[in-house]
TIVO-2410 file (N, C-alpha, C; in nm, 3 decimals):
# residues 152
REC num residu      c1      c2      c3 atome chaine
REC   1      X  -5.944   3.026  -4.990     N      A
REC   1      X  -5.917   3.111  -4.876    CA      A
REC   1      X  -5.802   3.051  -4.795     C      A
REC   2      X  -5.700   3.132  -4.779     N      A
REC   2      X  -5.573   3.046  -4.662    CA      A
REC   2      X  -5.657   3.030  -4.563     C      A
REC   3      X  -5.598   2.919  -4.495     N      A
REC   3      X  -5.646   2.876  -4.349    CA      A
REC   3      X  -5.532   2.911  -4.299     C      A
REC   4      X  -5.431   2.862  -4.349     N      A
REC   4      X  -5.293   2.829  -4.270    CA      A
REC   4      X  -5.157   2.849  -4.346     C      A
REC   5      X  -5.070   2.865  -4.253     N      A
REC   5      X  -4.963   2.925  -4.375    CA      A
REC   5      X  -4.834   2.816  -4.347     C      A
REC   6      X  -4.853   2.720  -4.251     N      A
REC   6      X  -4.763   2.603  -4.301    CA      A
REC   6      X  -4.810   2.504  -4.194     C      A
REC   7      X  -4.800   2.351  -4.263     N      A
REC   7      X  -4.856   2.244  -4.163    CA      A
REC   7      X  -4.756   2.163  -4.156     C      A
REC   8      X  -4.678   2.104  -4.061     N      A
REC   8      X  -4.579   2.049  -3.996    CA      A
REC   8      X  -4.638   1.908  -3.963     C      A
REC   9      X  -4.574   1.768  -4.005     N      A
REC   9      X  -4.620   1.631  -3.996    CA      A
REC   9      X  -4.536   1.580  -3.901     C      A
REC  10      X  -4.500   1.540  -3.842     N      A
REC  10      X  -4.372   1.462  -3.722    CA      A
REC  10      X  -4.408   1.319  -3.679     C      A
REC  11      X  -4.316   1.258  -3.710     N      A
REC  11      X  -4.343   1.119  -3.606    CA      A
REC  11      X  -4.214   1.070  -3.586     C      A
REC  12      X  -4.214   1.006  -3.481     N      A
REC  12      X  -4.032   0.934  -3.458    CA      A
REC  12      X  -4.052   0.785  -3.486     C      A
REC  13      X  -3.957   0.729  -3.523     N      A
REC  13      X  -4.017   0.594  -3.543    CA      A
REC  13      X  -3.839   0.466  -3.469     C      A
REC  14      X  -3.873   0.450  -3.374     N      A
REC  14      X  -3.772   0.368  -3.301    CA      A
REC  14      X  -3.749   0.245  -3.355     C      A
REC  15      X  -3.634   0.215  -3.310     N      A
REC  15      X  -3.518   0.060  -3.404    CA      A
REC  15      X  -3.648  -0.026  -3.401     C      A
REC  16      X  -3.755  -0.066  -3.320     N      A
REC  16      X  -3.847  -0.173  -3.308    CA      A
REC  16      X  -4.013  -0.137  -3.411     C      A
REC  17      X  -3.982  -0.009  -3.459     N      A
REC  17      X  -4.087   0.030  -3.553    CA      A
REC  17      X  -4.066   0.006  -3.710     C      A
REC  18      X  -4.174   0.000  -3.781     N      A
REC  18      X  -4.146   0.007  -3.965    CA      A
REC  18      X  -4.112   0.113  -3.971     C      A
REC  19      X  -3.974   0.138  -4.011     N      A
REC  19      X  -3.971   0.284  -4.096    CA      A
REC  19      X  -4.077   0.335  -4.234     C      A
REC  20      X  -4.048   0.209  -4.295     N      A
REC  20      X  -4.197   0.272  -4.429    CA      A
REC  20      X  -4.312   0.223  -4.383     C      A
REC  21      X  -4.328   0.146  -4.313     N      A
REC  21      X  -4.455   0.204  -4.237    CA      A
REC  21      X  -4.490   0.330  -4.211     C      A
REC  22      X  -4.480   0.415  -4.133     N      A
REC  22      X  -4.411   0.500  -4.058    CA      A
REC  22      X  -4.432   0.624  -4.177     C      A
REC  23      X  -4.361   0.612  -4.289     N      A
REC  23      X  -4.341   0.671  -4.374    CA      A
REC  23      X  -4.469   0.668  -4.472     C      A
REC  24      X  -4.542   0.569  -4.528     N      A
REC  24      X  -4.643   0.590  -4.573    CA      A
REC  24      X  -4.758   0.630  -4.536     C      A
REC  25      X  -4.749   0.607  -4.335     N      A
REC  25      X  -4.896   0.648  -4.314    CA      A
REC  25      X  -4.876   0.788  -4.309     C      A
REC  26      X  -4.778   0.886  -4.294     N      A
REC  26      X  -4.760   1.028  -4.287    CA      A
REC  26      X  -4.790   1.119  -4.411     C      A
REC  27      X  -4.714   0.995  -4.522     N      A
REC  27      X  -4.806   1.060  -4.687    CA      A
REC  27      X  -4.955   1.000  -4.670     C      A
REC  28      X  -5.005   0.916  -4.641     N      A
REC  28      X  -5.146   0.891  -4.644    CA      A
REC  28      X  -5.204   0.972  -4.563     C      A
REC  29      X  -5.158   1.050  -4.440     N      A
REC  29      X  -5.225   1.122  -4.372    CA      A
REC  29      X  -5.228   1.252  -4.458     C      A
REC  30      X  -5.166   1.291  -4.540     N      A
REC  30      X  -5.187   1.431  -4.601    CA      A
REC  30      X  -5.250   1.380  -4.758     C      A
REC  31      X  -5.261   1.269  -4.808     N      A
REC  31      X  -5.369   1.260  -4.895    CA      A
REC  31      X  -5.272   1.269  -5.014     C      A
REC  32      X  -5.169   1.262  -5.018     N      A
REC  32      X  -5.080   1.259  -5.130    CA      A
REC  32      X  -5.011   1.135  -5.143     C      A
REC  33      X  -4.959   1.088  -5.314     N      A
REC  33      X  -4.852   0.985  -5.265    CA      A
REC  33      X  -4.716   1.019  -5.275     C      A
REC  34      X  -4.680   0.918  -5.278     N      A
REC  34      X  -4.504   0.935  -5.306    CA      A
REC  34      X  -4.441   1.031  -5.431     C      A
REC  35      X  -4.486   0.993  -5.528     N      A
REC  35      X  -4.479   1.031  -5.656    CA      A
REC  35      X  -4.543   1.197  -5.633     C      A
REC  36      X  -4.641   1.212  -5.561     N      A
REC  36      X  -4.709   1.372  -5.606    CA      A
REC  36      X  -4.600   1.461  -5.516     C      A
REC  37      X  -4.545   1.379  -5.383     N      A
REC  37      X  -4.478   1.451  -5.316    CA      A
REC  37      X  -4.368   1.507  -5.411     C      A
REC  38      X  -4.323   1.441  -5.461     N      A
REC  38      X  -4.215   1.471  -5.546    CA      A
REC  38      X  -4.220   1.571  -5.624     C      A
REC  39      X  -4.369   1.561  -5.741     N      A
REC  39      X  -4.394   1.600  -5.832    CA      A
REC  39      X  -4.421   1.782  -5.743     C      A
REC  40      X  -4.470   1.766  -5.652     N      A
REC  40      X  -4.523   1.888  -5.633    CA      A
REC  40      X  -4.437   1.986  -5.567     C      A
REC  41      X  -4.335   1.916  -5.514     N      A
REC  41      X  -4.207   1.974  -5.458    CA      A
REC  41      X  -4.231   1.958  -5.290     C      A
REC  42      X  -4.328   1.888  -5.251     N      A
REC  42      X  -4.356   1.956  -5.041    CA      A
REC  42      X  -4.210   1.863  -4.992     C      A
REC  43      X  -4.164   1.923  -4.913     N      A
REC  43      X  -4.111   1.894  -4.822    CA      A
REC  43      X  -4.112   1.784  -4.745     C      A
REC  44      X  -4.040   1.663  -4.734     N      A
REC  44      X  -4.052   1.555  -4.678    CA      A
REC  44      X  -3.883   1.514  -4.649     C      A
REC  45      X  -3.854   1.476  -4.504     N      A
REC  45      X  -3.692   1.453  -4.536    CA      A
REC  45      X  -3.713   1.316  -4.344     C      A
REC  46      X  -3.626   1.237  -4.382     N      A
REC  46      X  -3.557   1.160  -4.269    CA      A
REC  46      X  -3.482   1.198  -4.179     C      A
REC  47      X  -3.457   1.182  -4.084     N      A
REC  47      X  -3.288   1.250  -4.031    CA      A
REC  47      X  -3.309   1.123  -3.915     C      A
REC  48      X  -3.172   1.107  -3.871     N      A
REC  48      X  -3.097   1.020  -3.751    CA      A
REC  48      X  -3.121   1.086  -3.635     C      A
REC  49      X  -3.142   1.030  -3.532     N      A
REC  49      X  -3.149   1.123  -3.398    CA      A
REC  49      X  -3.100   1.032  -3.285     C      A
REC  50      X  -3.086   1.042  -3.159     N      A
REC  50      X  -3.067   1.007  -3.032    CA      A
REC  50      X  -3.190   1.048  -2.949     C      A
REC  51      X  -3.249   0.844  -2.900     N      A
REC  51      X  -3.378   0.869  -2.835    CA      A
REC  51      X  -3.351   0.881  -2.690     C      A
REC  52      X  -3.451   0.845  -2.633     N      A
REC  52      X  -3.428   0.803  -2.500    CA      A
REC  52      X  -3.316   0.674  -2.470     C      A
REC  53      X  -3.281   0.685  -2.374     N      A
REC  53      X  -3.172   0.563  -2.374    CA      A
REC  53      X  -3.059   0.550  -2.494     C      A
REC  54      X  -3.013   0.641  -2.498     N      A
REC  54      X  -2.978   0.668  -2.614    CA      A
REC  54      X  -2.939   0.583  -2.714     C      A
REC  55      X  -3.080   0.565  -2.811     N      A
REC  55      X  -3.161   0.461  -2.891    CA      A
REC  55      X  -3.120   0.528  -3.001     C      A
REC  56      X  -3.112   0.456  -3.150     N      A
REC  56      X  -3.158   0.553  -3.246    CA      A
REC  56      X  -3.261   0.570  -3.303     C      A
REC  57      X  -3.312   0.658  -3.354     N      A
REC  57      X  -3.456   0.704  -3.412    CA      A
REC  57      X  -3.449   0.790  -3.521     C      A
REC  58      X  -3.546   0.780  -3.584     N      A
REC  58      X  -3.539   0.844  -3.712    CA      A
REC  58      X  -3.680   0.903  -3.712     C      A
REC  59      X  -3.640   1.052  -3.755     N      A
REC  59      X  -3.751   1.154  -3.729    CA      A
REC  59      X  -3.820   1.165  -3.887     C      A
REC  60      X  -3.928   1.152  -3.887     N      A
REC  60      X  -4.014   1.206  -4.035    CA      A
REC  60      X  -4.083   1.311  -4.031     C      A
REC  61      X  -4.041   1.391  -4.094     N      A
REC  61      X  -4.110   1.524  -4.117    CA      A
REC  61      X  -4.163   1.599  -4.216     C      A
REC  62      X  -4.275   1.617  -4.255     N      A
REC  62      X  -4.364   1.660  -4.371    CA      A
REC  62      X  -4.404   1.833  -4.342     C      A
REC  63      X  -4.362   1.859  -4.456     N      A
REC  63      X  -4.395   2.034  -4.417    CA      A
REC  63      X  -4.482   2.083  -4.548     C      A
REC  64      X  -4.615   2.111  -4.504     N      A
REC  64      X  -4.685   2.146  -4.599    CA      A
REC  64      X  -4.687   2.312  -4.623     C      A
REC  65      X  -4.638   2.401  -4.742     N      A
REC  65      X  -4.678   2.519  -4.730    CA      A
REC  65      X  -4.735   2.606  -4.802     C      A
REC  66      X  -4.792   2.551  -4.970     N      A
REC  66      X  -4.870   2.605  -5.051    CA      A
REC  66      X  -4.985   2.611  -5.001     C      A
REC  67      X  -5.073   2.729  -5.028     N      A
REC  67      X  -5.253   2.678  -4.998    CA      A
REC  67      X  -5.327   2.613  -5.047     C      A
REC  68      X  -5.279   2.538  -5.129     N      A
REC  68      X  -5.355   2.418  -5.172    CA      A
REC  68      X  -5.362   2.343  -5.117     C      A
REC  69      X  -5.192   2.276  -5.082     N      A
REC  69      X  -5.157   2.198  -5.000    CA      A
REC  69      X  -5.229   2.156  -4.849     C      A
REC  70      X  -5.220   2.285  -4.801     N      A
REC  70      X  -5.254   2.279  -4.682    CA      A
REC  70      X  -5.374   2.263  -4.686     C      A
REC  71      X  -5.458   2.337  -4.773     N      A
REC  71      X  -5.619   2.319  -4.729    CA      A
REC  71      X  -5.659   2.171  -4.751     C      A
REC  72      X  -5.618   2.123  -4.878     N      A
REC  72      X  -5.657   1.970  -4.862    CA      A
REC  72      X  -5.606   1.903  -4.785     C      A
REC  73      X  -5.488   1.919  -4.679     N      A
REC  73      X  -5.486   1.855  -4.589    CA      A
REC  73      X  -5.557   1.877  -4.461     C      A
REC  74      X  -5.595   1.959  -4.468     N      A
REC  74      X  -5.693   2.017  -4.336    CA      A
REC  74      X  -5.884   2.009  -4.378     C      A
REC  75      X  -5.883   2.015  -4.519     N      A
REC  75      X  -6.015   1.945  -4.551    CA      A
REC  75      X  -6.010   1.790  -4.509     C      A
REC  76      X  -5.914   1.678  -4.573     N      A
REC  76      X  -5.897   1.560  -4.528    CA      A
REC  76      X  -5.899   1.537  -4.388     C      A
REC  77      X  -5.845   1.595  -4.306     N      A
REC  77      X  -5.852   1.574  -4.155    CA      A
REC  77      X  -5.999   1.575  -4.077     C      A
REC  78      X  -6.074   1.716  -4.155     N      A
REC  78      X  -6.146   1.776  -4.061    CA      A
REC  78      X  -6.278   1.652  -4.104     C      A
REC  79      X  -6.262   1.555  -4.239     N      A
REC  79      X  -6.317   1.484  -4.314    CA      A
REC  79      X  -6.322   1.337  -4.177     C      A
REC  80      X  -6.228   1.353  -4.172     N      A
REC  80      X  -6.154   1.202  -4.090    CA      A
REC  80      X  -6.243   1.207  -3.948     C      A
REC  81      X  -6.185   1.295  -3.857     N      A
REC  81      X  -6.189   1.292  -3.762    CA      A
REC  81      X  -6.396   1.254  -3.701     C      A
REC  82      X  -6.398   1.219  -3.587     N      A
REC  82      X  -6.527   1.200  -3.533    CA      A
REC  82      X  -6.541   1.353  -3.451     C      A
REC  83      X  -6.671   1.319  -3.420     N      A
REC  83      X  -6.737   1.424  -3.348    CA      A
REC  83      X  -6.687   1.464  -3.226     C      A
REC  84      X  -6.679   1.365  -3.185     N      A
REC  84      X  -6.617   1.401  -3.019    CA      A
REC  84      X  -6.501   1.445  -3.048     C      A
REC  85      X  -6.392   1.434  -3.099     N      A
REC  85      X  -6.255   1.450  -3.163    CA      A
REC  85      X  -6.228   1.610  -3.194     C      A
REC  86      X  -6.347   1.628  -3.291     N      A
REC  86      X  -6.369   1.792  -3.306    CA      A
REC  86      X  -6.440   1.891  -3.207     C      A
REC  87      X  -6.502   1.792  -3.142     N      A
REC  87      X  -6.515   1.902  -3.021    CA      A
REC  87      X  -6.424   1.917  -2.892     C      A
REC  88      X  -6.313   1.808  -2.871     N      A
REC  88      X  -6.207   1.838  -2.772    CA      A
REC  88      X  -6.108   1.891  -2.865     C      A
REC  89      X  -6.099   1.890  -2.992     N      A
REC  89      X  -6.001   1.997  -3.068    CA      A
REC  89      X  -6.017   2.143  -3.024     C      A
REC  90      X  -6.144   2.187  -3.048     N      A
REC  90      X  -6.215   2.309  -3.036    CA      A
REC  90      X  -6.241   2.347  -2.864     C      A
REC  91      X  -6.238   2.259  -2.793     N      A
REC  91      X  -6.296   2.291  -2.655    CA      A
REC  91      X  -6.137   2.334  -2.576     C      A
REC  92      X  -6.073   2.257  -2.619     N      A
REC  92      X  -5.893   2.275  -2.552    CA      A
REC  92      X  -5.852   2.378  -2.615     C      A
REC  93      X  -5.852   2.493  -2.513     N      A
REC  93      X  -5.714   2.636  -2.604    CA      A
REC  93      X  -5.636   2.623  -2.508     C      A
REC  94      X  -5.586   2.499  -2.488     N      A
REC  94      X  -5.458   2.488  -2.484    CA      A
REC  94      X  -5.382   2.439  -2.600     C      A
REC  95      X  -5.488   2.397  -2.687     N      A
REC  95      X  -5.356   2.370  -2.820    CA      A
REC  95      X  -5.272   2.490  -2.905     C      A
REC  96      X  -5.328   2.601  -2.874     N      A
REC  96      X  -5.310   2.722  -2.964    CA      A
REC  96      X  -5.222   2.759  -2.867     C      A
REC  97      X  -5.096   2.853  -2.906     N      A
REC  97      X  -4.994   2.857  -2.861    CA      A
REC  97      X  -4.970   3.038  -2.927     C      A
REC  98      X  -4.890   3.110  -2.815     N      A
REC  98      X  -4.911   3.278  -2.855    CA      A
REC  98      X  -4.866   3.303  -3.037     C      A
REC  99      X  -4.792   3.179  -3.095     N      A
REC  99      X  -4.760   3.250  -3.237    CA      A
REC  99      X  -4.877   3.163  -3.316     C      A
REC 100      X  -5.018   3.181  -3.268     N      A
REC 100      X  -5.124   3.088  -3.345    CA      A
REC 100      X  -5.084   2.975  -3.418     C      A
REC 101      X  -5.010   2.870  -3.309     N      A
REC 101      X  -4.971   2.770  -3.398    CA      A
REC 101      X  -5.075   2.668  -3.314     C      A
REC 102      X  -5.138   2.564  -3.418     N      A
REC 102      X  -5.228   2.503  -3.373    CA      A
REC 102      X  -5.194   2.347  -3.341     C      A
REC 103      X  -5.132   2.283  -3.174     N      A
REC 103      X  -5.114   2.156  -3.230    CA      A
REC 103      X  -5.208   2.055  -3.195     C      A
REC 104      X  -5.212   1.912  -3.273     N      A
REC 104      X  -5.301   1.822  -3.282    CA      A
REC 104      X  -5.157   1.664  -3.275     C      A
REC 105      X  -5.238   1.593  -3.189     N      A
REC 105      X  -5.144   1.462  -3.210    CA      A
REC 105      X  -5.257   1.328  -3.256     C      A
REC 106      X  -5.213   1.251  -3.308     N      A
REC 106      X  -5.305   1.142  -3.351    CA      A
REC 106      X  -5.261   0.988  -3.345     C      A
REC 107      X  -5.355   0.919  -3.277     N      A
REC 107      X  -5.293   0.817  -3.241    CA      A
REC 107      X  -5.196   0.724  -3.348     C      A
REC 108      X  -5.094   0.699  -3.297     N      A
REC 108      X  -4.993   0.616  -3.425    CA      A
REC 108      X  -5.080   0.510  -3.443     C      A
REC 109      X  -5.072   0.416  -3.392     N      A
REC 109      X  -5.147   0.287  -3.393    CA      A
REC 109      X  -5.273   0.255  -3.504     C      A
REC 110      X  -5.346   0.378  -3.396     N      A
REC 110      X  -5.478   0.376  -3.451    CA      A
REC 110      X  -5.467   0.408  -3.647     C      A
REC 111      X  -5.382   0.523  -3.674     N      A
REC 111      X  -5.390   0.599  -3.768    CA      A
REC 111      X  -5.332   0.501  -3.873     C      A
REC 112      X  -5.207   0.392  -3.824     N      A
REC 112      X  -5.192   0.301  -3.931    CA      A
REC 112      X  -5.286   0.225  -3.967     C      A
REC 113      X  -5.403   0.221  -3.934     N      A
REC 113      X  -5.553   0.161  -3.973    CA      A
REC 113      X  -5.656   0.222  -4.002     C      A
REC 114      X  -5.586   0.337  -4.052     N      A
REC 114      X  -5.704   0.458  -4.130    CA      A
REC 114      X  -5.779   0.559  -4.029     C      A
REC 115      X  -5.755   0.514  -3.923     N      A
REC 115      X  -5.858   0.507  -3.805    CA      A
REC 115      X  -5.800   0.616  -3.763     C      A
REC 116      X  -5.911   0.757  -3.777     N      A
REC 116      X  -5.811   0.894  -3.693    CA      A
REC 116      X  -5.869   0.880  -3.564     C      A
REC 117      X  -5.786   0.940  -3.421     N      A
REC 117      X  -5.815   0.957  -3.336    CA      A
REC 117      X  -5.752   1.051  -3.267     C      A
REC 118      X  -5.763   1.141  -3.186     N      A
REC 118      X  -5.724   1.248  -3.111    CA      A
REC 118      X  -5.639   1.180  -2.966     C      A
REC 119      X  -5.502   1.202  -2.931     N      A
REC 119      X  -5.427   1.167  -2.861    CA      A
REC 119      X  -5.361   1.258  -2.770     C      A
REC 120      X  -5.302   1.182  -2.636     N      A
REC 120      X  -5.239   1.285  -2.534    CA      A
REC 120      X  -5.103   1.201  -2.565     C      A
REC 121      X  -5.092   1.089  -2.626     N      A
REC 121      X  -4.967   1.005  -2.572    CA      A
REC 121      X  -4.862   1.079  -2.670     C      A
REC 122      X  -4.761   1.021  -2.688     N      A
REC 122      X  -4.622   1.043  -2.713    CA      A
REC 122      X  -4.620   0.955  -2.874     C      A
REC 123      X  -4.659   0.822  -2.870     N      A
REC 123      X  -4.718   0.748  -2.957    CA      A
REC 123      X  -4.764   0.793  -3.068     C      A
REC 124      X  -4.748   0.855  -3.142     N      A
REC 124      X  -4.813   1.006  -3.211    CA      A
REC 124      X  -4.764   0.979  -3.352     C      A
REC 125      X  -4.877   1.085  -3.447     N      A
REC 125      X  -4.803   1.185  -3.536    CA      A
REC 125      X  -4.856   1.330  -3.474     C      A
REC 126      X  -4.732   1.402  -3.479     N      A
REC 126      X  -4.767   1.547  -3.391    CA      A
REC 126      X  -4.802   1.628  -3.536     C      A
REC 127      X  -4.874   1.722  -3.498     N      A
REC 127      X  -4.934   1.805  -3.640    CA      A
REC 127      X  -4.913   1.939  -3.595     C      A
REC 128      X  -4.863   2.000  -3.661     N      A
REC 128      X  -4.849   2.189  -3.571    CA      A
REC 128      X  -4.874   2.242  -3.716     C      A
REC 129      X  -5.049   2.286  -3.716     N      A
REC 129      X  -5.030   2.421  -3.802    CA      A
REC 129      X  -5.053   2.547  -3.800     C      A
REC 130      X  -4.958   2.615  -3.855     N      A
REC 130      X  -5.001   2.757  -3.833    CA      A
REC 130      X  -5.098   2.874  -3.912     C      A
REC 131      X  -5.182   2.890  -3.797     N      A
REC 131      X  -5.300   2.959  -3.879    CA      A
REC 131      X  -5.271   3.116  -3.928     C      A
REC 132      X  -5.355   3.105  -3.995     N      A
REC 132      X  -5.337   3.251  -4.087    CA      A
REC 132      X  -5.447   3.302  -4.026     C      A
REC 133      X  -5.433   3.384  -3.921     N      A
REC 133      X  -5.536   3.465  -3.895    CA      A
REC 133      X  -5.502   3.589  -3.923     C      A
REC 134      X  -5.587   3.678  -3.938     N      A
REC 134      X  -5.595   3.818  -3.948    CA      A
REC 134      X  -5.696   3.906  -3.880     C      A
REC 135      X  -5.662   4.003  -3.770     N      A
REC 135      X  -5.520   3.997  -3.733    CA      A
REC 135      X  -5.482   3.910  -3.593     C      A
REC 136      X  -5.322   3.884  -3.562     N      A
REC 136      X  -5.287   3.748  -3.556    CA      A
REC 136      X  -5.336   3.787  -3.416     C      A
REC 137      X  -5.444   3.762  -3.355     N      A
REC 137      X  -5.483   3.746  -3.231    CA      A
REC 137      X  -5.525   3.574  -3.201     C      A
REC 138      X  -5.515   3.533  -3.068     N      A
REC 138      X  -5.599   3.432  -3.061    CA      A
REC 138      X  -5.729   3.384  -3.078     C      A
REC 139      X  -5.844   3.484  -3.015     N      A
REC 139      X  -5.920   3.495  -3.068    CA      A
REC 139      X  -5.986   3.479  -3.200     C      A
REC 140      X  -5.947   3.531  -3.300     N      A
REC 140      X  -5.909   3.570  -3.435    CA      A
REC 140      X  -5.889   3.387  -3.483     C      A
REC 141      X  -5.781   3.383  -3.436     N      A
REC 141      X  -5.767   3.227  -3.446    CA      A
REC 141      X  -5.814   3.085  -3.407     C      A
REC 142      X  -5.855   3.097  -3.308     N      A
REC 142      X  -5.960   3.046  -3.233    CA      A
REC 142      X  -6.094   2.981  -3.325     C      A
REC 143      X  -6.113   3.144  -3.381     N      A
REC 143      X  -6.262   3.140  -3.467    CA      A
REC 143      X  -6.221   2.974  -3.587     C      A
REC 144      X  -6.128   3.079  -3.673     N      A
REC 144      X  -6.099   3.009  -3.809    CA      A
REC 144      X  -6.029   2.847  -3.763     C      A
REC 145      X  -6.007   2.834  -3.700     N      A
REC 145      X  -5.996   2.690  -3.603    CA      A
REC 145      X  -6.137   2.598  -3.610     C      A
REC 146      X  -6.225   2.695  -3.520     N      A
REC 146      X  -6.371   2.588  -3.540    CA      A
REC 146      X  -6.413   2.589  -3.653     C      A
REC 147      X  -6.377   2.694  -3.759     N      A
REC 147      X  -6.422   2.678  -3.910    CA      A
REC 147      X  -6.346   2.541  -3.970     C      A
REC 148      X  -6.235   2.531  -3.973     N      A
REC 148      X  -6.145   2.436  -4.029    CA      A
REC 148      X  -6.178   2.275  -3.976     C      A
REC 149      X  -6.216   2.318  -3.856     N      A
REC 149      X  -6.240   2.168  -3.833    CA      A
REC 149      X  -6.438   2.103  -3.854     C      A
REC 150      X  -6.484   2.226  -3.818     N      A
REC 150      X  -6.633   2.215  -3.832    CA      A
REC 150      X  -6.659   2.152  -3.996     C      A
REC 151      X  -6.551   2.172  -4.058     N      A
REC 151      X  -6.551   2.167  -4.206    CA      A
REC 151      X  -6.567   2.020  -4.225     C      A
REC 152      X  -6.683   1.952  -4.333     N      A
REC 152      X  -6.688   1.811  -4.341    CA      A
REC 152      X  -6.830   1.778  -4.386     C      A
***
């Protein structure tokens, strides 16, 4: 069953961070490795940017958009996460946004130690996915939200 029709990975990683650090925990967060990324074709690319102070940074971005893809990454998550975690996922509609895009941030820190946790900071991997609801109401979306994460 689609849940979602594309899942978006983000993290910035500044001159004082591991870049493959950085880079492996974003494939470990979607449950794939290096090699499958490849093999399977998803979307994964680097780019240069200008941070604050104008620093450089390098943006990682993972774009999941088959339904396979996505569901095992949203089975893995909903796998990960704790209780309390899924219920301030589900309790905040402020994450859902008018084009049912759903976002979630997770602590960097924590997450390079397997360890998922639900975050407000900046410190992040930001996650934006967009749900496939039908039809595209919030509501509608809302629902298949507590399904996806209730999932585990």
């Amino acid at each position: 069953m689609k849940q979602a029709n594309k899942i978006t990975i983000r993290t910035f990683t500044p001159p004082e961070e591991d870049r493959e650090e950085n880079k492996k925990t974003i494939l470990e967060l979607t449950g794939y490795t290096e090699e499958e990324i490849e093999k399977e074709k998803i979307k994964y690319e680097e780019r240069n940017a200008k941070g604050f102070s104008q620093k450089n940074i390098i943006i990682h971005t993972l774009e999941l958009e088959k339904d396979r893809h996505c569901n095992k990454f949203l089975e893995r998550l909903a796998s990960k996460l704790t209780e309390e975690d899924k219920h301030t996922l589900i309790s905040q509609t402020n994450r859902l946004d008018d084009n049912m895009n759903f976002y979630i941030r997770l602590n960097k820190e924590k997450l390079r130690k397997q360890e998922y946790e639900v975050t407000e900071s900046g410190e992040c991997y930001h996650i934006k996915i967009s749900i496939a609801s039908f039809p595209k109401r919030k509501d509608v979306a809302h629902k298949k939200i507590k399904e996806i994460i209730k999932k585990s």
